[in-house]
N, C-alpha and C positions, 0 to 999 in steps of 0.2 A: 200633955203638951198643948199649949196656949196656941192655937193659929186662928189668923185674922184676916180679911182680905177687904180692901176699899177698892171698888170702881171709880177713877179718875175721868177718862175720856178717852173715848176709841180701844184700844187695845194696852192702855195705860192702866194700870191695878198696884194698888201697894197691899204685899202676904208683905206680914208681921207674924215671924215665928217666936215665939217667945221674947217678943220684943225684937228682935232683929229684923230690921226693915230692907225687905226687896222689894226694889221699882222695875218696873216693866216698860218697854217701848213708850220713853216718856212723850207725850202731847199734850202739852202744857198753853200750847197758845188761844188768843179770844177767838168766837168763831168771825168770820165775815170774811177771810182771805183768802186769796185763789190762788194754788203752789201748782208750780211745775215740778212733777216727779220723775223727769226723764224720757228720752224719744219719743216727745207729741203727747203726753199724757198729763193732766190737768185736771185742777177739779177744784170744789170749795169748801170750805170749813163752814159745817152748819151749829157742834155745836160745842158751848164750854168749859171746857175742866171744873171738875166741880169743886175740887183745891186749889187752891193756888202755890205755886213753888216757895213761897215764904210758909206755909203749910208744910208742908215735906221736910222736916227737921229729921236729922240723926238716920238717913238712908245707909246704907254700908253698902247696898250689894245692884248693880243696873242689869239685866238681862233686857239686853237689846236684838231684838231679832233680824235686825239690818237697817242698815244709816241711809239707804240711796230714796227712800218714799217716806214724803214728810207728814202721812198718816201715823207713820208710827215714828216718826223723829222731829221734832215740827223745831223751831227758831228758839222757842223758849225749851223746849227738854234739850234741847242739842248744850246750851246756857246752864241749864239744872245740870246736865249730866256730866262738864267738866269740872262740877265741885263734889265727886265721889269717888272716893280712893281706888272702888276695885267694878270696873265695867267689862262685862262679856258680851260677845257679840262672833260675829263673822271675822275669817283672814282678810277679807277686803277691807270691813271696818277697820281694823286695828292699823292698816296701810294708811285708811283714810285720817283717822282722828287719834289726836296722840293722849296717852294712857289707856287705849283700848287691849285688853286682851283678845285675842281672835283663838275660834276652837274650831275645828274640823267635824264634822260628822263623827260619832262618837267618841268624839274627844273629852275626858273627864277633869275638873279641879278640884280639888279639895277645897272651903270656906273656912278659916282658923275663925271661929269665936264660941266664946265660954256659952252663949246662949243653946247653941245650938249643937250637941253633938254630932261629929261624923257629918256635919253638913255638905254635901259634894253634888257638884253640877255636870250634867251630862247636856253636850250637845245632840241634836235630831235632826235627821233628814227633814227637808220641808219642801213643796213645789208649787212657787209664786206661779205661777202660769199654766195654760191652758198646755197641754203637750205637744203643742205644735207650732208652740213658739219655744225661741231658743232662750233659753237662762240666760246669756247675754244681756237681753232686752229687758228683762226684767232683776236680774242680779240676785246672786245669790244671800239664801236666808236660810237661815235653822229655827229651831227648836229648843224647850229645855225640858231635861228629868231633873226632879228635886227631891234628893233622896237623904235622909239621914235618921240615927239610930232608933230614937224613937215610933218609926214609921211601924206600926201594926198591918195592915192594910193593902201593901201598896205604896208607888211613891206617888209625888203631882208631876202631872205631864202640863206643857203649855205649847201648844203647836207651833206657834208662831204664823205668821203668813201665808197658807197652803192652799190647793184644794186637795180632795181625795186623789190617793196617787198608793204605790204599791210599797211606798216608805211606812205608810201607816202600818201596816203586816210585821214588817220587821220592828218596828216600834214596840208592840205587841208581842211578837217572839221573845224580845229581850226583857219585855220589862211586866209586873202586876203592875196595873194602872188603878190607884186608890181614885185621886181627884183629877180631872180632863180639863184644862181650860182650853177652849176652843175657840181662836177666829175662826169669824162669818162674816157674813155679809154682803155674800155674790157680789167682790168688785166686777165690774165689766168697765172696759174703755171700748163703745160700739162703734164710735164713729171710726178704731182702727182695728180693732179685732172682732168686732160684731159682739157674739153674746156668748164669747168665750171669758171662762172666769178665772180670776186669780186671785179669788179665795172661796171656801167655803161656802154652799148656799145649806138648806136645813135639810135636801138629800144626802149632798155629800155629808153633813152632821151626820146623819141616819146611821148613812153607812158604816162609819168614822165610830161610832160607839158600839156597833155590832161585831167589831174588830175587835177593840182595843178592850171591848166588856169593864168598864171605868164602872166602881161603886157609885162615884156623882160626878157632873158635868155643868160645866160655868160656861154658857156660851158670852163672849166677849166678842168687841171690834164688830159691833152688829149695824149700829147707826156713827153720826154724825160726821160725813163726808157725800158730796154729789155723785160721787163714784159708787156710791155701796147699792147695789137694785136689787136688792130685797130687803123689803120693810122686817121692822122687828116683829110688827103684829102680824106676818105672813110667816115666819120664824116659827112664832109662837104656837101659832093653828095648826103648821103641819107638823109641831112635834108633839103637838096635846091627843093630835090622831092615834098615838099607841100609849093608852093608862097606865103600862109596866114600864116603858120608855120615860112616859111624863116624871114619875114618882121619881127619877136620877134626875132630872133637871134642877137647875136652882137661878133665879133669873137674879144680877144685882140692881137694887137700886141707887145710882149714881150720888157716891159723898155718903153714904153710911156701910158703917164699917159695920162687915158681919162675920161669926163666929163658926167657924169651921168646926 
């Protein structure tokens, strides 16, 4: 089995399984703009995709982890992504933007293509926010499992938008986790929620793989936004702190395509 994975930008990745192309939480747009993602939250595009959507030929499949934060949905993916027959996401998405499929917490589909046997998508719990703010405010997001026949291993997990939360546990009950793609990146909005996060810092990673015990681990969605306070080279250092932990790590670098 042929898998391939390109870092795009933010939490944007194209897996190429044997040729068949999944896109991830497209952000596709230049850096320099400042988006409003909803009740007083704000921030700025630092940096650029490193394809451009004229690049992105022959996608078949979008796994969108939520429409409402234009870190992972930005002016130009929202553009990309109503030219692709079959997009997953959230029951809100699908309300919002039309040919969305919306999945529920472990809700499954089945993927028809000759590339890929048994290809089937699993939605996951996921918790944008610090737990003492309400979902509401931040809207809900999932997760995916990527499971099909050829898997030896395990399947790929990909978080989506989270921090550590007691979803991850049951993630874990349910599933062997071959490969882990992880958002990171300690968003905080301080000036409204202080230095409560809603997503991942490289504790929560810690924890997050001690759980989930993943053969290897992609951390993604690390930099390029004013929101994200944690640098990647602070990432970096406190996961190089444990040499059994390091050896799962695999860091991408942005626009080369690497071999799974």
């Amino acid at each position: 089995m042929d898998i391939q994975i390109t870092h795009i930008d933010t939490a944007c990745i194209l897996l190429e399984i044997n040729g068949f192309k999944i896109l991830t939480d497209p952000t596709l747009d230049q850096a320099g703009g400042i988006y409003h993602h909803g009740f007083g939250t704000f921030s700025k595009k630092t940096s650029n995709p490193s394809l451009q959507s004229s690049a992105l030929t022959g996608v078949e499949l979008i796994l969108l982890s939520h429409h409402q934060h234009k870190d992972n949905f930005d002016n130009r993916g929202k553009e990309f992504t109503s030219n692709v027959s079959t997009v997953l996401s959230t029951k809100q998405a699908a309300k919002a933007i039309p040919g969305v499929t919306g999945l529920k917490e472990w809700e499954s589909v089945a993927i028809q293509t000759p590339a890929v046997q048994g290809l089937r998508i699993t939605a996951t719990p996921a918790q944008h926010r610090p737990w003492w703010v309400p979902e509401v405010l931040s809207g809900k997001v999932i997760g995916f499992i990527i499971e099909f026949e050829a898997q030896k291993n395990g399947v790929i997990y990909i978080s989506g938008d989270t921090v550590y939360f007691k979803g991850i546990h049951e993630i874990a009950r349910r599933f062997q986790i071959d490969l882990a793609i992880m958002h990171v990146g300690s968003v905080q909005f301080r000036y409204l929620t202080g230095f409560g996060r809603y997503t991942m810092d490289s504790k929560d990673l810690l924890k997050s793989i001690q759980v989930l015990k993943p053969r290897q681990v992609i951390p993604i969605h690390s930099k390029g936004w004013t929101h994200f306070k944690e640098s990647e080279s602070d990432l970096k250092t406190t996961l190089s702190e444990d040499p059994l932990l390091a050896k799962k790590i695999m860091y991408l670098q942005s626009g080369v395509k690497t071999a799974l």
